[in-house]
N, C-alpha and C positions, 0 to 999 in steps of 0.2 A: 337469644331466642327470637326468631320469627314471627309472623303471626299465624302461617301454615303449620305451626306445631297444635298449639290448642285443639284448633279444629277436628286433626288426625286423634288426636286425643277424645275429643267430645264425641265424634263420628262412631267410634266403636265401643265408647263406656254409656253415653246418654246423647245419643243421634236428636232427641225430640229440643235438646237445650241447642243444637248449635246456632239456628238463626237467630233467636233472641243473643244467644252471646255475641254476635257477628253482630246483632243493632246495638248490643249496649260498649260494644268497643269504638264503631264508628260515631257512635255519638258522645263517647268521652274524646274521639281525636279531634274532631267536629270543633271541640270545647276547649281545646287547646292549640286551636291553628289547621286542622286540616292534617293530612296524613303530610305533608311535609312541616310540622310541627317539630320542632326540640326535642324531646322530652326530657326531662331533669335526669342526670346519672350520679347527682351526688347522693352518698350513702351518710347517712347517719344512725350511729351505734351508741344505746347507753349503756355502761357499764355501771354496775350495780354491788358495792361490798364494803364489807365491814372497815375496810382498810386496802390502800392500794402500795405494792411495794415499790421501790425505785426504780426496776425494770418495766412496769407495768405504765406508772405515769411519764417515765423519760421516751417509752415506744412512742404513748398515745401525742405525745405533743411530739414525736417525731412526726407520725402518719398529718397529723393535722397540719403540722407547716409545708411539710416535702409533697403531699399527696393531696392537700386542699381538701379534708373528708372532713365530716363534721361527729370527732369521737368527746364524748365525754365521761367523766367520772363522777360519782353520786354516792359517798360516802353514808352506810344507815349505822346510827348508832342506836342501840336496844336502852332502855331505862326504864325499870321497876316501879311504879309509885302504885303503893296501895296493892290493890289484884288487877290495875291495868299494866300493860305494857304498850310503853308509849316508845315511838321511833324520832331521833331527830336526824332529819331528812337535810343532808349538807353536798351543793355541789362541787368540787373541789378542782376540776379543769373543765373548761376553763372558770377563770374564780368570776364569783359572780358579778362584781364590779365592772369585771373586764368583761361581759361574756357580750353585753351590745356592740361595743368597738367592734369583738372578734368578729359576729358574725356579719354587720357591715364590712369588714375587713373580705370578708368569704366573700362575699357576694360580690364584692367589685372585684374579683379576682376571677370566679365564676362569670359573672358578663363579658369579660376581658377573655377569657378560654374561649368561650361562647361564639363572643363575634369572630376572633380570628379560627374556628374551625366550623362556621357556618359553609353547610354544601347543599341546601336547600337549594331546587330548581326551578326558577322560578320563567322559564321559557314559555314567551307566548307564540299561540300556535295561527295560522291563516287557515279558514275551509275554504275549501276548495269546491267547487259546484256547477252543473251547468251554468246557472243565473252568471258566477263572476266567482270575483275572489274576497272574504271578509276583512278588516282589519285585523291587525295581531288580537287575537283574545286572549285575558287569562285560559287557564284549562278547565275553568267551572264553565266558560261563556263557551269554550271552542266545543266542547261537548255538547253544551247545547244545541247550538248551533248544527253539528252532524246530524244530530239526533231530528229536530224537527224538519233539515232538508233535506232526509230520508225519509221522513215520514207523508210529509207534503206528496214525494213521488211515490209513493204508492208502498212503502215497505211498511209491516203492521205493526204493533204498538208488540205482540209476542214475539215476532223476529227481531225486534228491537231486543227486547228483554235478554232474550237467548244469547246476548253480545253487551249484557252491563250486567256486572253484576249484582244480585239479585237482591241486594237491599242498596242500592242507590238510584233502582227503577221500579217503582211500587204505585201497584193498581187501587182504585176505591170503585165502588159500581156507581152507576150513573153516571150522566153527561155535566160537570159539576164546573165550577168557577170562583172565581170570589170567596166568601165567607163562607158561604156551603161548602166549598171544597175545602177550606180552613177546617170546618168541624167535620166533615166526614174523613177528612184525612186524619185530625187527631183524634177519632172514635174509632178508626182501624187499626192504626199504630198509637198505643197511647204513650212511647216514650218519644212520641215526635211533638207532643203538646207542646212543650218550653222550647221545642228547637223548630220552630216553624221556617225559622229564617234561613235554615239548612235546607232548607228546599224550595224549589222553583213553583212554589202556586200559585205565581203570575204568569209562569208559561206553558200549562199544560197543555198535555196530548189527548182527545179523545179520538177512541177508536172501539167498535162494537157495543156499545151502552157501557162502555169505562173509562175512568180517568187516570189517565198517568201522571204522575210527578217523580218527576228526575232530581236526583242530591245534586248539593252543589260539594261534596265534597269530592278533590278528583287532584292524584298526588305523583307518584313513580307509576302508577297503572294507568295514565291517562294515553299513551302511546299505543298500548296492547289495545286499550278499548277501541281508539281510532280507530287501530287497523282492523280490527274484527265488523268495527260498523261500516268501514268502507267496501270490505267485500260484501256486506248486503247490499250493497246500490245497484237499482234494476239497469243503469245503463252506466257507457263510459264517462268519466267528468267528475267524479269525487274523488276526492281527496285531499289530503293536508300537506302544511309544509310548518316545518319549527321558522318562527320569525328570531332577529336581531332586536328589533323594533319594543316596546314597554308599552 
């Protein structure tokens, strides 16, 4: 699944939920690396019964060696005492002596998958601009970067916006700075409080009696954005190029 599915989703059953769901997604990726983050794809499944038969437990220890999942079995036994009924709760794969080894055993097997199918991109980008040319930036810097030498020449802070989308460029009223713009930024968005460091309010934009601050989160979308901020440049001379360079 995408992340363009939800939205189509949210848009026609409850339209009023999608930004907030769009801020509390970006700020779980935020929380795990940025939109070029991992995410984990191992499944784990408990199995839950009175008893398991010999097809059941020879599958589950097949999936878990051949297919590196993390299945278990959880044997409940019922027993009568008095008018309670009491459960003894037994795990029986992996057995429970072994089950530390096992799943350090997973996990360097997991790291090992991990690194040899890492496709993260991690390309830094040069702006381009009257002034000159920048150093290779990450893609949080090279965004910057477009964005306030657009803004310098004269493009507004809402032409800007019309070309980011719209929770990674977010206004506060007044002409703000520093600590002030720390607390009125997290009194506007209050799920940005813990994540201040996600955003640039050491570099903002003011423009019209507002403050902008730009996310730094910026992943497989960082290309489209360029190119959309470059065609607002009031003259020739912007633009970018992917560097070699780290």
């Amino acid at each position: 699944m995408t992340a363009d599915r939800p939205w189509l989703y949210l848009e026609k059953v409850e339209p009023q939920a999608v930004e907030e769901a769009r801020t509390r997604l970006a700020e779980f990726l935020e929380d795990v690396g940025g939109e070029e983050a991992v995410l984990s794809r191992e499944v784990r499944v408990v199995l839950v019964a009175a008893g398991f038969d010999r097809e059941i437990t020879t599958t589950v220890l097949w999936l878990n060696d051949v297919y590196g999942l993390d299945v278990r079995c959880v044997r409940l036994t019922p027993y009568k005492v008095d008018n309670r009924l009491l459960l003894d709760v037994q795990q029986v794969i992996p057995l429970p002596e072994a089950s530390q080894l096992t799943v350090q055993l997973r996990r360097r097997q997991t790291r090992a998958r991990a690194a040899g199918s890492d496709t993260r991109d991690w390309t830094p980008y040069e702006i381009i601009t009257p002034a000159g040319r920048t150093e290779p930036l990450r893609k949080r810097r090279a965004v910057l970067a477009m964005v306030t030498a657009l803004h310098r020449a004269g493009v507004s802070a809402t032409a800007l916006a019309g070309a980011i989308p719209r929770s990674r460029f977010l206004p506060v009223d007044g002409t703000l700075t520093g600590e002030a713009l720390a607390a009125a930024f997290a009194s506007a968005y209050p799920g940005s409080q813990k994540r201040l460091g996600r955003w640039f309010t050491e570099a903002p934009l003011h423009d019209d009696g507002r403050t902008w601050v730009l996310s730094k989160m910026w992943g497989t979308n960082t290309e489209p954005v360029l190119d959309r901020l470059v065609a607002l440049a009031p003259t020739e001379g912007y633009d970018y190029e992917a560097s070699s360079g780290s």
